[in-house]
C-alpha positions in Angstrom: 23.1 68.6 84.0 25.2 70.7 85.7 26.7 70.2 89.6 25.8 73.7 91.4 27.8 72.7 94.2 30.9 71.4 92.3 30.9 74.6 90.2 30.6 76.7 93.0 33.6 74.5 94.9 35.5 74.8 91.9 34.6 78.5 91.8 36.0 79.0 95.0 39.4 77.3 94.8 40.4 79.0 91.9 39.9 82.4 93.8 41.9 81.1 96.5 44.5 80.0 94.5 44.4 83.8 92.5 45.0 85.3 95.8 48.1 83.1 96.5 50.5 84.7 93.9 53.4 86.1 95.4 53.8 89.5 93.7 57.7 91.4 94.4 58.7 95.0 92.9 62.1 94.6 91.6 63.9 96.8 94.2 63.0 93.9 96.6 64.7 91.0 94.9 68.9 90.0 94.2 68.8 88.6 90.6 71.3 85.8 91.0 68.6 84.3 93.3 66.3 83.6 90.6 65.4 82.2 87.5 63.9 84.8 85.3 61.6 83.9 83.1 60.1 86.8 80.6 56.3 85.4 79.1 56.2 88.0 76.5 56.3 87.5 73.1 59.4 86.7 71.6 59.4 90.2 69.5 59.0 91.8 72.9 61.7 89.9 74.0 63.8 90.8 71.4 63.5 95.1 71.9 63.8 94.7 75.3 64.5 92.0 78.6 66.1 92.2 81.7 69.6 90.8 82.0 69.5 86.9 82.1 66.1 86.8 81.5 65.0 83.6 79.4 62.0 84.4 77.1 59.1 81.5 77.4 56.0 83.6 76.0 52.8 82.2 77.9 50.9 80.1 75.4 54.3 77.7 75.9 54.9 77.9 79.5 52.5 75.0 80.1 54.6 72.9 77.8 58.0 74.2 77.5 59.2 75.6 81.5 60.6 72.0 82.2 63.5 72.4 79.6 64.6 75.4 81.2 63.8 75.2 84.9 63.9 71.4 86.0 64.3 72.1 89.9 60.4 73.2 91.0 61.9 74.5 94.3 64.1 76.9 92.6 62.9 80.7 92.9 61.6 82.1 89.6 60.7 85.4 89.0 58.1 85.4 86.4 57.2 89.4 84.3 55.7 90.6 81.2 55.0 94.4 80.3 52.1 95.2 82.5 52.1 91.8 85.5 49.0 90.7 83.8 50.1 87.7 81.7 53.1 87.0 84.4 50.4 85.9 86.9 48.7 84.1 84.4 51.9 82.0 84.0 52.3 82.1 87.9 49.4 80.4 88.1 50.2 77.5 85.7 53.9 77.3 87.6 52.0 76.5 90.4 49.2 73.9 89.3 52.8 72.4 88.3 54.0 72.1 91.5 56.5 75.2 91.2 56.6 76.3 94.6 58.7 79.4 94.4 57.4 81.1 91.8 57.4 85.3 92.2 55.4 87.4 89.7 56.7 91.3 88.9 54.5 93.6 90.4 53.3 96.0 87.6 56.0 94.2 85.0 58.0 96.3 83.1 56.1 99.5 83.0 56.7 99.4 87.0 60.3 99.1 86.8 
């Protein structure tokens, strides 16, 4: 049987937690402060990054951010082509405990 209330708590903290992504246009940020960290496929990747970008596509953020980015305090700066799957990944940054974790508003196509 299924827990109305616990859904509905559940429900609700995720929502929260959506609306806590930090989103930054790229005119607002210095690139030597952050990690950037492109979630794209690596073909993407491969036609076209921004400078010092490291290429992690999403489905192996979960298991792979830890070899590149061991400090969770460090600001990263998380983009993909449109800012859809960079808040995806902001979101699992967080649930581990990243704390400064910046998605690109609109992603490439808003640079």
């Amino acid at each position: 049987m299924i827990n109305l209330d616990q859904l509905w708590k559940n429900l609700k903290v995720h929502k929260k937690f959506k609306r806590n992504i930090k989103e930054i246009t790229f005119q607002e940020i210095n690139t030597n402060e952050y990690k950037i960290i492109d979630v794209r496929s690596r073909r993407e990747y491969a036609e076209n990054h921004l400078n010092t970008a490291i290429n992690v596509p999403l489905p192996e953020i979960k298991t792979n951010i830890e070899k590149y980015i061991k400090d969770k305090n460090k600001k990263i700066l998380i983009y993909c082509q449109t800012g859809v799957r960079s808040k995806k990944a902001s979101e699992i940054l967080e649930n581990l405990g990243y704390t400064n974790v910046y998605n690109l508003k609109g992603g490439l196509e808003n640079i």
